[in-house]
N, C-alpha and C positions, 0 to 999 in steps of 0.2 A: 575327524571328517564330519560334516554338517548338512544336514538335509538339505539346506539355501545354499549348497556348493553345486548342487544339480536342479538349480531353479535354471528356465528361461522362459522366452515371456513369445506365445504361439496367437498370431491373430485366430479368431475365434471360425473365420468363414472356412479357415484350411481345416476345421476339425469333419472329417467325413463323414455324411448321414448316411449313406446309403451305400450298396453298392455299385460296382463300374456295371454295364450290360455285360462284359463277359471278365472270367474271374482274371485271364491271363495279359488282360490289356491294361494292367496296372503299370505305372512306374516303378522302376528298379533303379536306386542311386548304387554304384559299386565306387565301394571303399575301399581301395588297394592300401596295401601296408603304407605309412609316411616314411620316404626315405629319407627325410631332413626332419629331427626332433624338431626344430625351429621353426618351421612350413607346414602347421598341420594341416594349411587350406588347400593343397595340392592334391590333383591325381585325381580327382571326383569324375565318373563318368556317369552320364545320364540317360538310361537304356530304358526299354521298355523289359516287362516281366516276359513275355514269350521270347525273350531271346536269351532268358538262362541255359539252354543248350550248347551255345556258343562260347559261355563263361566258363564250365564245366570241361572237362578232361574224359575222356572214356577208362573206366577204374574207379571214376568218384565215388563214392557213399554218400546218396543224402539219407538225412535221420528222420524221419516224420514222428509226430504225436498222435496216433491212433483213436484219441480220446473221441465219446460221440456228446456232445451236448444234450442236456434233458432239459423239456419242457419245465423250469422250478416254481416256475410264478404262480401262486395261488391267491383266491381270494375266498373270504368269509368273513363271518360275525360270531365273535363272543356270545356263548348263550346268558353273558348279565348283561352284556349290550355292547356296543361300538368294531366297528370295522376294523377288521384283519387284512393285511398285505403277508403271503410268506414266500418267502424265497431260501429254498432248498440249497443249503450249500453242500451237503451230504447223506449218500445214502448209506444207512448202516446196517441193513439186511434187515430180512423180516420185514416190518410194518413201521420201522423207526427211523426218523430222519434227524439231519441236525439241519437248525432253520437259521434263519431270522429274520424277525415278525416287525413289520411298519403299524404300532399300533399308540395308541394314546396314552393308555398306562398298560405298565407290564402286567402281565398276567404271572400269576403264581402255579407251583406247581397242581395238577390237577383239575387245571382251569381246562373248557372243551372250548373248540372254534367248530362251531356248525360250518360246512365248506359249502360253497358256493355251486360247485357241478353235480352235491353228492356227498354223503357220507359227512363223516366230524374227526377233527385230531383233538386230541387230548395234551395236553403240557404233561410233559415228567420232571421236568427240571432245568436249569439253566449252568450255563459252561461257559460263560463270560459272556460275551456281546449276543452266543449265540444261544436258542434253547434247545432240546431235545424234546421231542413230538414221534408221538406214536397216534398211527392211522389206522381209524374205524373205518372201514369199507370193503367191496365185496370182489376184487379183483387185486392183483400185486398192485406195488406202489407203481414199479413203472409202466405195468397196462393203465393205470389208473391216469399219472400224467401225460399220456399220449394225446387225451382227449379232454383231459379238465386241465393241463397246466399252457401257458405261457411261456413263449418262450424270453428269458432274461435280456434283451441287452443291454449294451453300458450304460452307464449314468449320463455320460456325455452324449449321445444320442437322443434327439431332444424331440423324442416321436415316439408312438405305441409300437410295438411289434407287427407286422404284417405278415401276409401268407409268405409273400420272396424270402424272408429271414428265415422258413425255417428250413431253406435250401439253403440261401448263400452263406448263411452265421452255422453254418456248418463245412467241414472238408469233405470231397469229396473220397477222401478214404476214410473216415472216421467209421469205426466199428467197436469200442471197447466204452458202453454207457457208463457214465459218472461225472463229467462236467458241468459246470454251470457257466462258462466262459467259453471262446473258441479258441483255439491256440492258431493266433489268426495268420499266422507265417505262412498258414497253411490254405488260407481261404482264397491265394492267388493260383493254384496249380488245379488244372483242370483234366480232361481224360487226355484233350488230343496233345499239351505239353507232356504229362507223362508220358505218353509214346513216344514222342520228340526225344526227350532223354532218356529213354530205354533205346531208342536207335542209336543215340549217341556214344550209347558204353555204359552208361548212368547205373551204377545198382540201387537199390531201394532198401531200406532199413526202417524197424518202428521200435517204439517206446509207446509205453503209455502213461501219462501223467494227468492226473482228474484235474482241471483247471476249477480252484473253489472263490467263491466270490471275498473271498481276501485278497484277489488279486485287485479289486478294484479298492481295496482301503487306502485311505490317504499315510504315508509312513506320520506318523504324531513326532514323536520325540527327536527335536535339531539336532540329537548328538546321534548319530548311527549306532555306537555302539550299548546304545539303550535300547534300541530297535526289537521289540520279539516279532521273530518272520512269521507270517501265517502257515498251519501245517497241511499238506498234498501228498495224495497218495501215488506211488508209482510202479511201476512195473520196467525192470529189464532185464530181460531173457536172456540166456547162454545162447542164444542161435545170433544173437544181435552183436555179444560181443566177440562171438565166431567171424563176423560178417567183418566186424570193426579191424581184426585181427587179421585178415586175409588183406584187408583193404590197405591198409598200410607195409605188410611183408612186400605186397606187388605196387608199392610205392604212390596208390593214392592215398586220394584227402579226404577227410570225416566233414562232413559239409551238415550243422545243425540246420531243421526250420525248424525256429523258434527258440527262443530266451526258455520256453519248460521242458524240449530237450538236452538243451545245456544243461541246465539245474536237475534232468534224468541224471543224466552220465557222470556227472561232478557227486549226484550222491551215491550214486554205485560204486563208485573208488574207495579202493581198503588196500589196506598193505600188505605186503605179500610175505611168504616167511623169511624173504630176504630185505624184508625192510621197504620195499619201494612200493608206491602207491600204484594197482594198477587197477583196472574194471575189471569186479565180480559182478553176477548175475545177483539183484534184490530187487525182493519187492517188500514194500512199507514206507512210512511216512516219510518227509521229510522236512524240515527246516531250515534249511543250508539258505543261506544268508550272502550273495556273492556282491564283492563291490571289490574298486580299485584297491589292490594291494593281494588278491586273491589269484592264483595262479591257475587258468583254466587249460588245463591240460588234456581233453578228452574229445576238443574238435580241432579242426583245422580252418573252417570259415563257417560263419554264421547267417543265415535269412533271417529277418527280422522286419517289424514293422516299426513305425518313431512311435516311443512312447513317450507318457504325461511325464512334466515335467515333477522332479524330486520323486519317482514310481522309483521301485526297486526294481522295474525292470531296468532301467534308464542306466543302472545302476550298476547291473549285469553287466550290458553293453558296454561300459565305460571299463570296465575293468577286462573285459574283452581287449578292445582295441585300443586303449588311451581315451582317456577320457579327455581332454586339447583335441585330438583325433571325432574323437564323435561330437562335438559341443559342434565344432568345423565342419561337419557334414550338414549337422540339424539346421545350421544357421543357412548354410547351402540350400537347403530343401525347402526353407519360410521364402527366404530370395526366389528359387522356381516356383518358389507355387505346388510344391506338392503338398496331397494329401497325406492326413494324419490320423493315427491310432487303428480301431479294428477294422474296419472297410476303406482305410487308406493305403497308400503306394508301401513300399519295402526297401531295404537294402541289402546288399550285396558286403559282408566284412570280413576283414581279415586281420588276424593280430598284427598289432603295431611291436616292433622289435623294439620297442623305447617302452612297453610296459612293464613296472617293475613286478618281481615276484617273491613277495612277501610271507604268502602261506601258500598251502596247499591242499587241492583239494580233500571231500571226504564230506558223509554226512553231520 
């Protein structure tokens, strides 16, 4: 399988700058299952996001990412000269972070960057694309970027950060700091839709997974399984998979937002002493790598936003639902006119009974 197998080609005006005035009056495409392998253009329904209530069943489980986004964006100067950009992909306790610096030439270990709000990081070393930076200054790292840092958005957003981003490039449940991305599935649910689906039966469920700025790297290598995934920390609880457990006995459905609560649940799956793959409670890295041929076992329907074309999220998705199945949606969505990526519209998916299952999950 080859990276140019999940090219397509996205006019540049549907890429979303901004966001909608309010978060739940985004579009929502729902993707029901294809009931004809042969027809994967069929079935598309085109609804607004405040009317996922309606979609929903009273029993449902949605899964949120709890992650909160941190201000990463720094600036400074080299004390032998030239301008620093850094952008915090990780915090690693204490005064250490892993970065990576927009600078002219690299710096070596030991080298200081005088900061720009305040205070100086010192280099300790480098870890591939990224370096390790330990901060001189006089308050924790994250009172520190509360007031000297920036906040990140995508590449593809083609404007400075403003004050609105550092409301709406966040969830409105977002409480567990370590992102540098928003787990944007998330960025359409607002207070008065969660009551909407708390009236409606809705349970509510979290995970937490640090979204790190490798989600925005381009995949390099056309053959996927040359591919090494970027690594993310996560969290999921025994109360979560209590929740997941109740929810399917009394015959509802595990409902992800988001492609990195997928990629949560897919790597808390271990085998059990009778062999079979089920959700344990972990927390720790992962790398889990999903693309068609991978068998995701751990939801039932998927919230998602459209992502770039050849992303591994994109990738996710396809192995989700069919990948003929989502090519068929996206191409749907250039045709209306919806918006694209992190402050763009959403979908509504459901596995396709024509997806094969080749492996299975597991970190």
């Amino acid at each position: 399988m080859k990276k140019s197998d999940f090219h397509y080609d996205l006019p540049p005006a549907l890429i979303a700058q901004a966001p909608l005035a309010e978060r739940s009056s985004s579009r929502l495409l729902v993707v029901p299952p294809a009931t004809d392998a042969d027809a994967p253009d069929r079935g598309f329904d085109d609804r607004v996001f405040r009317d996922l209530p309606d979609l929903l069943q009273p029993g449902d489980l949605l899964v949120f990412n709890d992650t909160r986004v941190i201000p990463a964006r720094l600036f400074g100067q080299k004390t032998t000269g030239g301008r620093v950009e850094i952008l915090i992909e990780r915090l690693l306790g204490g005064f250490e972070v892993r970065a990576q610096l927009g600078v002219s030439k690299s710096p070596k270990a030991g080298a200081r960057i005088v900061l720009d709000a305040g205070g100086e990081a010192e280099v300790l070393g480098r870890d591939g694309e990224f370096y390790r930076l330990r901060f001189d200054i006089a308050e924790s790292i994250e009172k520190y970027l509360l007031h000297a840092g920036r906040l990140p958005l995508p590449p593809y957003i083609q404007r400075e950060a403003g004050t609105e981003d550092d409301t709406r490039y966040q969830t409105v449940f977002a409480r567990e700091v370590g992102a540098v991305a928003a787990p944007t599935a998330g960025l359409h649910f607002d207070e008065a839709l969660l009551d909407a689906l708390k009236a409606r039966g809705v349970d509510f469920g979290h995970v937490t997974l640090h979204v790190g700025a490798g989600t925005f790297q381009p995949v390099r290598a056309d053959e996927l399984d040359q591919h090494v995934m970027h690594s993310e920390w996560l969290n999921v609880g025994a109360s979560l998979i209590e929740q997941i457990q109740r929810t399917r006995a009394a015959g509802g459905r595990v409902i992800a937002v988001g492609t990195t609560v997928v990629r949560a649940l897919e790597s808390a799956m271990r085998r059990n002493d009778a062999g079979d793959a089920e959700l344990q409670p972990y927390a720790g890295e992962t790398r889990l790598f999903i693309l068609p041929g991978y068998r995701i076992r751990s939801v039932d329907a998927l919230i998602t936003n459209f992502h770039l074309p050849e992303s591994t999220l994109l990738m996710l998705v396809s192995a989700f639902a069919g990948k003929a199945r989502v090519f068929a949606a996206y191409d749907h969505a250039i045709a209306q006119r919806y918006r694209f990526f992190s402050y763009g519209d959403a979908m509504l998916l459901f596995p396709s009974a024509h997806v094969p299952a080749m492996r299975e999950g597991g970190a």
